[in-house]
VOLOSE-492335 format. One record per residue (C-alpha): residue number from 1; residue in one letter; x, y, z. Coordinates in nm, 3 decimals, decimal comma. Example, Ala and Ser with C-alpha at 12.3 -4.5 7.8 and 13.67 -1.06 7.14 Angstrom:
BEGIN
{atom 1; 'A'; {1,230; -0,450; 0,780}}
{atom 2; 'S'; {1,367; -0,106; 0,714}}
! end
This chain:
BEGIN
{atom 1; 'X'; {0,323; -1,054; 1,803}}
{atom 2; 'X'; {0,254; -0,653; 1,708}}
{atom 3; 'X'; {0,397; -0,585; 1,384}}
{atom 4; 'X'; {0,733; -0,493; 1,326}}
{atom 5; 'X'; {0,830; -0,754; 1,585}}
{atom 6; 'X'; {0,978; -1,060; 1,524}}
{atom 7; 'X'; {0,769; -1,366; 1,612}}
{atom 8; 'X'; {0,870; -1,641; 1,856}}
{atom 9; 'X'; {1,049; -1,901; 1,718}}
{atom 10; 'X'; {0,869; -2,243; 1,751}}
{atom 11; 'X'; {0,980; -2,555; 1,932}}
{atom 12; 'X'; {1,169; -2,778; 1,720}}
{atom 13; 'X'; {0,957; -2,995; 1,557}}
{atom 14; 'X'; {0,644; -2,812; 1,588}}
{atom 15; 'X'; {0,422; -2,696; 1,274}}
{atom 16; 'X'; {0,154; -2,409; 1,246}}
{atom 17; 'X'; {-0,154; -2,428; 1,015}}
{atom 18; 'X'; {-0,185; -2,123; 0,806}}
{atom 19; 'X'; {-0,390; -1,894; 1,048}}
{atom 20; 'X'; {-0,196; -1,912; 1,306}}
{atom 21; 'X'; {0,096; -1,841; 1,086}}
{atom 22; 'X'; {-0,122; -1,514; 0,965}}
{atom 23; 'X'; {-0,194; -1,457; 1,349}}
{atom 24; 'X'; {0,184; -1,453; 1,416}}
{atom 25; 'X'; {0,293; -1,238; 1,126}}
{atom 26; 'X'; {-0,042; -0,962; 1,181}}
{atom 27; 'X'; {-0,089; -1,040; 0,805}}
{atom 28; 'X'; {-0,408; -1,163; 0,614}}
{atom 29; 'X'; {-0,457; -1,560; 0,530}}
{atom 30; 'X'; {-0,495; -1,441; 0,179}}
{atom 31; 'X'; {-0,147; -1,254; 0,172}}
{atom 32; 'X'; {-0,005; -1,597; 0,274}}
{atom 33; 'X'; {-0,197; -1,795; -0,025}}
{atom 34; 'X'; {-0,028; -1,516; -0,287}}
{atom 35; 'X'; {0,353; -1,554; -0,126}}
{atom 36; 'X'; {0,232; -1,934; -0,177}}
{atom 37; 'X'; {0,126; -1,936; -0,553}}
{atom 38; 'X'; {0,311; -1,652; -0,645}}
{atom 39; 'X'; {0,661; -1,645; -0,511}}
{atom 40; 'X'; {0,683; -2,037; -0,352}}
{atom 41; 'X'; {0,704; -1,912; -0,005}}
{atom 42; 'X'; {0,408; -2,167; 0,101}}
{atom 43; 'X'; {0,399; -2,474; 0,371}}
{atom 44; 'X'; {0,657; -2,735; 0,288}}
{atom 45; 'X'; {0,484; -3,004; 0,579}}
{atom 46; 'X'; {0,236; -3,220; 0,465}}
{atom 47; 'X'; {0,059; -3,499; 0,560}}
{atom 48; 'X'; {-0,214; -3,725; 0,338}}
{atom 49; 'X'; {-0,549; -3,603; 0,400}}
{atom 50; 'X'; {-0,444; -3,282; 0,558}}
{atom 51; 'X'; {-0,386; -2,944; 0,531}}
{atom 52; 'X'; {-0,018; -2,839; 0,477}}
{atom 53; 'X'; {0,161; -2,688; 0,761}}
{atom 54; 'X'; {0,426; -2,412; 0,795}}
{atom 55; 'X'; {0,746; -2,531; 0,992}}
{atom 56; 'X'; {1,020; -2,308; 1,188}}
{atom 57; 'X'; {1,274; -2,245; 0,824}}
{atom 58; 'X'; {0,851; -2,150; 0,650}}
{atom 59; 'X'; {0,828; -1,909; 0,917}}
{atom 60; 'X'; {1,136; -1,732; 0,905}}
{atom 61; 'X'; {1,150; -1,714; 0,516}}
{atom 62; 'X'; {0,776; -1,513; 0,565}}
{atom 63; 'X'; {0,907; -1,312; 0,849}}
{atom 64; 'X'; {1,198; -1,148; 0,656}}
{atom 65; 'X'; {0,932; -1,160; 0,313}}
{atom 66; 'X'; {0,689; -0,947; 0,568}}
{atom 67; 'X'; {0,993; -0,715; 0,696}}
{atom 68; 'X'; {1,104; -0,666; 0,318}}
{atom 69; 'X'; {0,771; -0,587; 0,150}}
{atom 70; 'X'; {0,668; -0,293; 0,455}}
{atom 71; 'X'; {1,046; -0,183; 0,453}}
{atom 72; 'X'; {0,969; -0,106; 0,061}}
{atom 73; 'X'; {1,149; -0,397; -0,106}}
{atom 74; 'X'; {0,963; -0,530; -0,445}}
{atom 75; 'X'; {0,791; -0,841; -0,338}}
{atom 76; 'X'; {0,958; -1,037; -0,588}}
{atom 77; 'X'; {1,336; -0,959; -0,456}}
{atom 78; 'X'; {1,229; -0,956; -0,108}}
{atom 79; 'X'; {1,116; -1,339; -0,242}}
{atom 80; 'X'; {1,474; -1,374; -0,356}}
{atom 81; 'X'; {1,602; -1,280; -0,063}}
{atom 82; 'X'; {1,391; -1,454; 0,191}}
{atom 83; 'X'; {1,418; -1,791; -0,017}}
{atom 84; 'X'; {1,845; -1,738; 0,028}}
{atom 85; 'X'; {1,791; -1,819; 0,396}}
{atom 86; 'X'; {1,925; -1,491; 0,568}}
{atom 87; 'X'; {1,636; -1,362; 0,813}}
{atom 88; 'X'; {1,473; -1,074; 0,848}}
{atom 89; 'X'; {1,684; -0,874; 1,053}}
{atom 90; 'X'; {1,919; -0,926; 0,799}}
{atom 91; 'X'; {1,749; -0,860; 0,541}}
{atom 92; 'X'; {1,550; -0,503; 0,666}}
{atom 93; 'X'; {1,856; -0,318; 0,505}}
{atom 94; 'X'; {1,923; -0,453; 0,214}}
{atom 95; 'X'; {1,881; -0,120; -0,062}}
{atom 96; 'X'; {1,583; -0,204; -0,318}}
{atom 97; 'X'; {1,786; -0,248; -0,668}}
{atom 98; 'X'; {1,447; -0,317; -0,867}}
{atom 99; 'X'; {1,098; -0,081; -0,920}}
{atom 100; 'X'; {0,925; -0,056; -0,640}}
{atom 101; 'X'; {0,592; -0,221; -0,720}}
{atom 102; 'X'; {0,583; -0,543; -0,914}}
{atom 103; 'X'; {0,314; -0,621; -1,223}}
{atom 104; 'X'; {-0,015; -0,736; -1,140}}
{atom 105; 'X'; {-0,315; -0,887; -1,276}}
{atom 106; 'X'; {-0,500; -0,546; -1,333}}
{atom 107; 'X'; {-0,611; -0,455; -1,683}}
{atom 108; 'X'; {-0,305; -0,166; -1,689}}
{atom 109; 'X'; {0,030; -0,386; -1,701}}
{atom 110; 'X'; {0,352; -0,234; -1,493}}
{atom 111; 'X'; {0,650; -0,335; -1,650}}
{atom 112; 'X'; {0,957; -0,397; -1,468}}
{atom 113; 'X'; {1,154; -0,097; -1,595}}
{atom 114; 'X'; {1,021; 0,270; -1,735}}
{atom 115; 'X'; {1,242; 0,547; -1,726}}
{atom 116; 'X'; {1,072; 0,886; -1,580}}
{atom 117; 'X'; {1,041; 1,102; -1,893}}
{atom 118; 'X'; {1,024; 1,443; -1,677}}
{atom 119; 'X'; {1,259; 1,548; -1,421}}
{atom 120; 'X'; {1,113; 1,661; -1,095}}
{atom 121; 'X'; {1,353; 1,996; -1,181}}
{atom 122; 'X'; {1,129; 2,093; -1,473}}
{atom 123; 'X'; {0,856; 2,007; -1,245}}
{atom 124; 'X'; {0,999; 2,262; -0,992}}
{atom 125; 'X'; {1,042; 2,548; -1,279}}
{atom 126; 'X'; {0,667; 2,491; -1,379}}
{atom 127; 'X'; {0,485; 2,517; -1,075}}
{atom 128; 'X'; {0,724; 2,822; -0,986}}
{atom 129; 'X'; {0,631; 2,978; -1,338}}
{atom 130; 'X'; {0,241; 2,916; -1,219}}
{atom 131; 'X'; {0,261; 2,702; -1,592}}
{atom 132; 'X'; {-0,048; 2,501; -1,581}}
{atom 133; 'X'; {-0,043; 2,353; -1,934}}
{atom 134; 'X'; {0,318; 2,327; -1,863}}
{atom 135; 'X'; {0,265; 2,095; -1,549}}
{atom 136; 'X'; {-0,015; 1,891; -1,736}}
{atom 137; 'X'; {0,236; 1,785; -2,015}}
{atom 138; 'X'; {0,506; 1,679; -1,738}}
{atom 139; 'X'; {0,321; 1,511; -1,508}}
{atom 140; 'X'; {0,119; 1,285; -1,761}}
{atom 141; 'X'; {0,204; 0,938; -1,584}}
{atom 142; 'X'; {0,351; 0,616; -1,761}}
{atom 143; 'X'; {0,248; 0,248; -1,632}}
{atom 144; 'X'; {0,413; 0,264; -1,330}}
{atom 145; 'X'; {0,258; 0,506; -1,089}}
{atom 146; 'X'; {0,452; 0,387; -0,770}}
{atom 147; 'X'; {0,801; 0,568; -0,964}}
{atom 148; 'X'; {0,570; 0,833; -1,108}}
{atom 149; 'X'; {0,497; 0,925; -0,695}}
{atom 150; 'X'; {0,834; 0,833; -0,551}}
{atom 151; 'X'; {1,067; 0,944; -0,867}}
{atom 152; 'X'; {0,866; 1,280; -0,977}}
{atom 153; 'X'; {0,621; 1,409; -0,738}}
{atom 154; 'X'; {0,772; 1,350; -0,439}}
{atom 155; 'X'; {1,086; 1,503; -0,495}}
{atom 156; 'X'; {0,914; 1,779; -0,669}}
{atom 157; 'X'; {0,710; 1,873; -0,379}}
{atom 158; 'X'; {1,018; 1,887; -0,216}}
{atom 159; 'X'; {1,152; 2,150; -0,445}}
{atom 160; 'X'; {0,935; 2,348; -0,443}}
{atom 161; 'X'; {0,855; 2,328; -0,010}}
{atom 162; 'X'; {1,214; 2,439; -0,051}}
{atom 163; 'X'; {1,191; 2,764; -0,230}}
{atom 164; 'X'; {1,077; 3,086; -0,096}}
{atom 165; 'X'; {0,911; 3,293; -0,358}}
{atom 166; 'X'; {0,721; 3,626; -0,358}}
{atom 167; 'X'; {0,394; 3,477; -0,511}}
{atom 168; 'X'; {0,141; 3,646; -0,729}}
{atom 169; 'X'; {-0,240; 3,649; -0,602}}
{atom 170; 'X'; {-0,383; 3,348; -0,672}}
{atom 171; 'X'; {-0,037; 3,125; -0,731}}
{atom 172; 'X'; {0,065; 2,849; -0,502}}
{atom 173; 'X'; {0,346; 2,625; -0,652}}
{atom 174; 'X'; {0,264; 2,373; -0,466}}
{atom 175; 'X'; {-0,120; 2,340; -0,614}}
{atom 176; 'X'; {-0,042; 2,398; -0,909}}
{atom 177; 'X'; {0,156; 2,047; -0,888}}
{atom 178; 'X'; {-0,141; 1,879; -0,714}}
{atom 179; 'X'; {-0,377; 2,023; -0,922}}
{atom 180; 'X'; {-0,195; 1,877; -1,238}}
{atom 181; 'X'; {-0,148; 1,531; -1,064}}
{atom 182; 'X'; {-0,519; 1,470; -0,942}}
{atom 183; 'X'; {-0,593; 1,608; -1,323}}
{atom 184; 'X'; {-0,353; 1,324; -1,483}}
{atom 185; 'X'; {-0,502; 1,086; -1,197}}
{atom 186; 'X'; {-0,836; 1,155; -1,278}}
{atom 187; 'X'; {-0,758; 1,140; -1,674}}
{atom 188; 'X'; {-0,618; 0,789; -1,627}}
{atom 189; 'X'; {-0,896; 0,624; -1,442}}
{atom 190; 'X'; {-1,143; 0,726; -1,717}}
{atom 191; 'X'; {-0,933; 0,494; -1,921}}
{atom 192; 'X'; {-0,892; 0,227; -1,726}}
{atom 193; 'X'; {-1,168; -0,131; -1,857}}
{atom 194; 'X'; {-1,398; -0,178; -1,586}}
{atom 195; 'X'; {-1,642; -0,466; -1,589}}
{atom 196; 'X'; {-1,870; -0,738; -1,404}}
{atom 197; 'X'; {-1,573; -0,945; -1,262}}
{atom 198; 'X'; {-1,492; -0,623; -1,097}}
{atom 199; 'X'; {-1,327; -0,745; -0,738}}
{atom 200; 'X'; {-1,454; -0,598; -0,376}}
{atom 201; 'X'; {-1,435; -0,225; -0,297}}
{atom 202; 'X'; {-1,112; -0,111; -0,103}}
{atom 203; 'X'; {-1,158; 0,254; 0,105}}
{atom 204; 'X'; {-0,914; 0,492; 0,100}}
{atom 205; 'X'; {-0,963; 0,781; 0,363}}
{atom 206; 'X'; {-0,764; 1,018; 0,577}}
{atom 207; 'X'; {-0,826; 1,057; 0,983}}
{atom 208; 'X'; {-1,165; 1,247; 1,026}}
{atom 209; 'X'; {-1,086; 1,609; 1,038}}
{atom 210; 'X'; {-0,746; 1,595; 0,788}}
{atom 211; 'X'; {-0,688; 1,653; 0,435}}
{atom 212; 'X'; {-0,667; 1,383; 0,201}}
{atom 213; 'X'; {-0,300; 1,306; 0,116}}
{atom 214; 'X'; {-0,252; 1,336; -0,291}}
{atom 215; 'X'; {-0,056; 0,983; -0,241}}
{atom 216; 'X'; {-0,406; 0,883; -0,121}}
{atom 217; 'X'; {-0,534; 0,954; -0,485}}
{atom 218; 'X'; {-0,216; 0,804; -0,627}}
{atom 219; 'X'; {-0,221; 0,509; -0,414}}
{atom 220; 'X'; {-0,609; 0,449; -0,514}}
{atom 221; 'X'; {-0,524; 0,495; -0,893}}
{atom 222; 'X'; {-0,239; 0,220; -0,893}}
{atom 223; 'X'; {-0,519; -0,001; -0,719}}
{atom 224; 'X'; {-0,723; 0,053; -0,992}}
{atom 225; 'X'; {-0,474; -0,043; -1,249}}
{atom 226; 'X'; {-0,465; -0,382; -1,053}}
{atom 227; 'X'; {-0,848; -0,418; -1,115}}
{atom 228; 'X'; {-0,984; -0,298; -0,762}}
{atom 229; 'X'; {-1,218; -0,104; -0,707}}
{atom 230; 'X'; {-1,070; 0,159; -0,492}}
{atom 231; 'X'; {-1,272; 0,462; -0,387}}
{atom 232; 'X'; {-1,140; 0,780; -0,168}}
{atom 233; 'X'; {-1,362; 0,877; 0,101}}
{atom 234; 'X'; {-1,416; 1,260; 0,050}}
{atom 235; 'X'; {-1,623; 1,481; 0,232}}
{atom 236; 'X'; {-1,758; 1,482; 0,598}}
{atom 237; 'X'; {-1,663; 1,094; 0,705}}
{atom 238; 'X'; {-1,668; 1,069; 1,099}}
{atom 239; 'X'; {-1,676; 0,740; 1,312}}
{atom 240; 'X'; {-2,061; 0,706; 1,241}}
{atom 241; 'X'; {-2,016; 0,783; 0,869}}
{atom 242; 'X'; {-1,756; 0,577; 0,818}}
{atom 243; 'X'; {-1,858; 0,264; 1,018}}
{atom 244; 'X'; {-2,221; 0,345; 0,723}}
{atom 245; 'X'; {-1,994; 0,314; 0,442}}
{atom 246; 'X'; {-1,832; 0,010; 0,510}}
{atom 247; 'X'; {-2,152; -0,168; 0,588}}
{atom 248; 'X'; {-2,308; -0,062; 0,269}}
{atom 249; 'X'; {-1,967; -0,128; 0,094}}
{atom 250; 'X'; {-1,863; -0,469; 0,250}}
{atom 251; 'X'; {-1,494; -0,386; 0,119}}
{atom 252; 'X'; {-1,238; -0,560; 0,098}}
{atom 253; 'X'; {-0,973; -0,372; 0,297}}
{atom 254; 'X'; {-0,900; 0,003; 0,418}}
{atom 255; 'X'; {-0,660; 0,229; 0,374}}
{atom 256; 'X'; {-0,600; 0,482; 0,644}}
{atom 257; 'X'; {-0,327; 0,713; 0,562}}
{atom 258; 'X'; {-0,181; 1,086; 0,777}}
{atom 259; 'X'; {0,120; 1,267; 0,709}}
{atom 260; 'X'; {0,063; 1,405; 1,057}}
{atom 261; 'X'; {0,271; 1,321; 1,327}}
{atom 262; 'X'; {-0,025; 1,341; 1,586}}
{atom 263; 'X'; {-0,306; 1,244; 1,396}}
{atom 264; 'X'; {-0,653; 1,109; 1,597}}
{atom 265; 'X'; {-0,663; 0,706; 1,475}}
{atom 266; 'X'; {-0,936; 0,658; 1,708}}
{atom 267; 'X'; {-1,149; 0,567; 1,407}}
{atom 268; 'X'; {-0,962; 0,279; 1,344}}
{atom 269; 'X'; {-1,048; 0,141; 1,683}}
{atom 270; 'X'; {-1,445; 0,243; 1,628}}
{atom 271; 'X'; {-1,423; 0,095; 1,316}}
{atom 272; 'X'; {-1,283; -0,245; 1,482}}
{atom 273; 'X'; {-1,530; -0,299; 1,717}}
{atom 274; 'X'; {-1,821; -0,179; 1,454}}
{atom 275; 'X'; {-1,659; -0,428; 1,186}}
{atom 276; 'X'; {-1,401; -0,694; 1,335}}
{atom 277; 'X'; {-1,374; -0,849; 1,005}}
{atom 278; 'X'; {-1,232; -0,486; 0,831}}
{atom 279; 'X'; {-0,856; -0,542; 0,741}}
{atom 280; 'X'; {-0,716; -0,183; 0,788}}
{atom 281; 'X'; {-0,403; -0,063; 0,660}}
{atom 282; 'X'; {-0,217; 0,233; 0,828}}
{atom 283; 'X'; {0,036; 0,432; 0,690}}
{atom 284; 'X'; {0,155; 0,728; 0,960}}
{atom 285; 'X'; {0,506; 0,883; 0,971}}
{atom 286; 'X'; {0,758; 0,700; 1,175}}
{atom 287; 'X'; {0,655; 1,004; 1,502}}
{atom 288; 'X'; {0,311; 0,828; 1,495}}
{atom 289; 'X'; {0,421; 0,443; 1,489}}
{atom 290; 'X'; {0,325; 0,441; 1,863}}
{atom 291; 'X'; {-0,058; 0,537; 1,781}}
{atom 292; 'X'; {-0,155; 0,273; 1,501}}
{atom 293; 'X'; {-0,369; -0,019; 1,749}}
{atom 294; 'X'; {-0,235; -0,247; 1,601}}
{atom 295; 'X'; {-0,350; -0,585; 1,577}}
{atom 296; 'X'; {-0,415; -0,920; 1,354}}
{atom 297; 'X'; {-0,687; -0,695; 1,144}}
{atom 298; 'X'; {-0,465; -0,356; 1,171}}
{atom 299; 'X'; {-0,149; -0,363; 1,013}}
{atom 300; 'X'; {0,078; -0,055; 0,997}}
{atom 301; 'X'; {0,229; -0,048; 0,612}}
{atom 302; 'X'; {0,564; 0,195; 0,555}}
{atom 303; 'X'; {0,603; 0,257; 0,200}}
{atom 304; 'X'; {0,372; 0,253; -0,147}}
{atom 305; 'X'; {0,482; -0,027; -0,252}}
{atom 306; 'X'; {0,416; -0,227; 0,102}}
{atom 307; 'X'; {0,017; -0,112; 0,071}}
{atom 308; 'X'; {-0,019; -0,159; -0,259}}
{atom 309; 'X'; {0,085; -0,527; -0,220}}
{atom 310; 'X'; {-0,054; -0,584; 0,100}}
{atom 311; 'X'; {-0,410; -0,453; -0,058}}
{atom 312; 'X'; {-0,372; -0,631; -0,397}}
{atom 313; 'X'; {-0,304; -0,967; -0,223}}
{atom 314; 'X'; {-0,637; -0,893; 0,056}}
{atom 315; 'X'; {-0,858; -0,866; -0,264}}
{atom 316; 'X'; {-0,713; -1,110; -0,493}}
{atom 317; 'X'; {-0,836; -1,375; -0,147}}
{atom 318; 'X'; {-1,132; -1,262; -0,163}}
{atom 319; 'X'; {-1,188; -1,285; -0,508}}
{atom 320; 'X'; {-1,140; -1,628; -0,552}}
{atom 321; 'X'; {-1,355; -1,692; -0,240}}
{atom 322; 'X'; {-1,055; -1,897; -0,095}}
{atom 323; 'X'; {-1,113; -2,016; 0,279}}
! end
């Protein structure tokens, strides 16, 4: 099965161990053992002295779980929803009524609900002013920085992309908002514990030759309140380079992420034959679905909230050194 795609449905009777129920869904064994402890979607078959096996109703309750999470649900109402019995293709609509990311283990807790002090509008009259200090104030994030992206920055951006000004030398609206963000970003980190029990490394880098999205940033920052280590890859980072770091890395997973619509993911192939065992995570616009190669170890994610689960569930596996 690519992703996206619906897998076969089994013969009746038949049973699948957990790989080949990872295989079928293109997602890692240790995103399986987290739906298991954490949300009860695990094997219901077992047999003394065995391993417990996934049956046809396991697999379709995981299938719609997998279509909710990279459609953008929360992972604990796309749970809810996959536990009620409807299947994924009924489910890849339904409208996300709770915050996008759910708590973790990391030594920043999310809570569940955290209203958005600033309004992307006062964001918009900032970066327009060229009001540095301004920006700074509004764009200080709260706990959750999956609503601080979606529900202020994003829409910001937007704003101001919107707006034709005559600009003074040396003012660009739009940096003035990035500039603020990375700066916030940046100030959080410093803040965050960090200490021995420190899990693997997780990459973050953009398609050699691109800038580095600011989500890239944001998306590494929200890692880090999880307890990952999550590092961007900045400066020159080719094939070669690349396929260096991760050897002298060993990460966890990576995080490949373009806001073109033609972008050159030929890395992602180098780096698959260089490191078969790399679990890469794309994130492309919709135009550029048709590039990601995907397979069992490349997995194309479609929203924040779908990565940042994916990536926390890949490193809390290998954490706990779990088969």
């Amino acid at each position: 099965m690519q992703n996206g795609d619906e897998p076969d449905a089994l013969p009746e009777g038949a049973t699948l161990t957990p790989a080949a129920v990872a295989r079928r869904l293109g997602v890692a064994a240790a995103t399986l053992r987290t739906w298991d402890r954490r949300y009860g979607l695990g094997p219901s078959e077992h047999t003394a002295g065995a391993h417990r096996r996934y049956t046809a109703a396991d697999l379709e309750r995981l299938t719609a779980m997998r279509s909710l999470t990279l459609g953008g649900v929360a992972p604990a109402e796309a749970a809810r929803l996959a536990r009620s019995g409807a299947t994924g293709r009924h489910l890849a609509v339904v409208p996300d009524p709770s915050p996008a990311v759910e708590p973790g283990d990391g030594p920043v807790p999310l809570p569940e609900q955290e209203p958005v002090a600033a309004t992307p509008t006062e964001v918009v009259d900032a970066a327009l002013r060229g009001d540095s200090a301004a920006m700074r104030a509004l764009l200080t994030p709260g706990e959750d920085l999956a609503r601080w992206w979606s529900d202020l920055i994003v829409p910001a951006r937007a704003g101001v992309a919107a707006r034709t000004v005559l600009a003074r030398p040396g003012d660009e609206p739009d940096e003035v908002i990035v500039a603020a963000a990375l700066a916030a970003l940046r100030d959080r980190f410093s803040r965050v514990p960090r200490h021995p029990s420190r899990r693997r490394v997780v990459l973050l880098f953009a398609p050699p030759g691109e800038s580095r999205p600011l989500e890239l940033h944001v998306l590494a920052a929200a890692l880090a309140d999880h307890g990952l280590d999550a590092r961007v890859v900045a400066g020159p980072a080719g094939r070669t380079r690349l396929g260096e770091i991760v050897t002298m890395t060993s990460p966890s997973a990576a995080v490949v992420m373009s806001e073109r619509e033609d972008p050159d993911l030929s890395v992602i192939e180098a780096l698959s034959a260089q490191h078969p065992e790399l679990l890469q995570f794309v994130m492309v616009p919709d135009a550029a679905a048709g590039l990601v190669p995907l397979s069992h170890r490349v997995q194309r994610v479609r929203s924040f909230a779908g990565v940042l689960h994916e990536v926390v569930a890949v490193a809390e596996g290998a954490a706990g050194g779990v088969r």
